[in-house]
C-alpha positions as CSV (number, residue, x, y, z in Angstrom):
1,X,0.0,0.0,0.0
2,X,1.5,3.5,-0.9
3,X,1.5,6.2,1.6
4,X,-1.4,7.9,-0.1
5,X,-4.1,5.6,0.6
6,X,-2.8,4.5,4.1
7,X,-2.7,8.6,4.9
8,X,-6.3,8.8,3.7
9,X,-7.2,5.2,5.6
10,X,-6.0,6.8,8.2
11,X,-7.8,10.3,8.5
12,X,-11.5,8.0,7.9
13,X,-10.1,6.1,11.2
14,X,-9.7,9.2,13.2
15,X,-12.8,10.9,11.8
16,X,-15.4,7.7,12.3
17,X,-13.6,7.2,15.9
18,X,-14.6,10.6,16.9
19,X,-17.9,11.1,15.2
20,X,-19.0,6.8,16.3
21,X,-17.4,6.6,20.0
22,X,-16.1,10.1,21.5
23,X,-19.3,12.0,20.2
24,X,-21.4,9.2,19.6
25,X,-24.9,8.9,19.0
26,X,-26.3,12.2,17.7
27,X,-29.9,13.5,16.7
28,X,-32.6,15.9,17.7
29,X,-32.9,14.0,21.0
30,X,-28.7,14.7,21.7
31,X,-28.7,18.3,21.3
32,X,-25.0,18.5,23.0
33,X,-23.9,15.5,20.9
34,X,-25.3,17.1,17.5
35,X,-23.9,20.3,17.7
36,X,-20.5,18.4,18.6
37,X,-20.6,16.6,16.0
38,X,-21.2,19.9,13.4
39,X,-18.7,21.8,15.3
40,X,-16.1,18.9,14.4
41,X,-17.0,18.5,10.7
42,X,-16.9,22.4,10.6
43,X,-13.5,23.1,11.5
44,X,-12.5,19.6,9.7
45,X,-13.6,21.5,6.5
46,X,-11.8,25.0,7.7
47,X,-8.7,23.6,7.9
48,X,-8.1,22.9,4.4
49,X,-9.7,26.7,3.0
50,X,-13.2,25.3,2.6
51,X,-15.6,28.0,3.2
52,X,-18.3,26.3,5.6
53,X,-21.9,28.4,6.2
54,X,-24.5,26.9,8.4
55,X,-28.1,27.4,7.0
56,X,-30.6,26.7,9.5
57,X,-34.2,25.4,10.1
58,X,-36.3,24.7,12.8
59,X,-36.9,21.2,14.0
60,X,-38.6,20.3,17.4
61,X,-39.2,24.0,18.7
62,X,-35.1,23.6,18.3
63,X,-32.9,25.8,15.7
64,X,-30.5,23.3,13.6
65,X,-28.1,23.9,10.9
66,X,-26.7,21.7,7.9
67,X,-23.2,22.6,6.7
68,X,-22.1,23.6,3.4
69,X,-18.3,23.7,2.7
70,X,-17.6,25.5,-0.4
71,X,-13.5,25.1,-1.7
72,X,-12.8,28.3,-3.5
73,X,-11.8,27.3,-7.3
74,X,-9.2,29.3,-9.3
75,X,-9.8,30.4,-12.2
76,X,-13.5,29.7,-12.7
77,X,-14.0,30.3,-9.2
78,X,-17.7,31.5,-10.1
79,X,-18.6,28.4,-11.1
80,X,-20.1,25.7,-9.3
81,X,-19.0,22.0,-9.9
């Protein structure tokens, strides 16, 4: 195996591990563990220049958000892919 699939095996491992068992279960029910889990994929997705905004609805008498990272392109940056 070459160093570039083991590297990416190995960023999965460390994202599932903290989304599955130190977060864990998440929904509507889990407010703490649903907003852990967003704030995590957030700045996973800042760190690499993705541009993250956080639309939100109503669900439950509670306000939730979905993410939507956005990586800046170069030259046809105005288009969307």
């Amino acid at each position: 195996m070459n160093r570039a699939p083991a590297a990416i095996e190995h960023r999965v491992r460390e994202h599932v591990v903290t989304l599955a068992g130190a977060i864990g279960e998440r929904n509507v029910f889990r407010p703490k563990a649903l907003a852990a889990a967003r704030d995590y994929i957030e700045a996973v997705f800042t760190q690499p220049a993705y541009r993250v905004a956080r639309p939100s609805y109503e669900v439950h008498n509670m306000v939730r958000a979905n993410l939507q990272a956005t990586l800046p392109g170069g030259a046809k940056r105005k288009q969307a892919i």
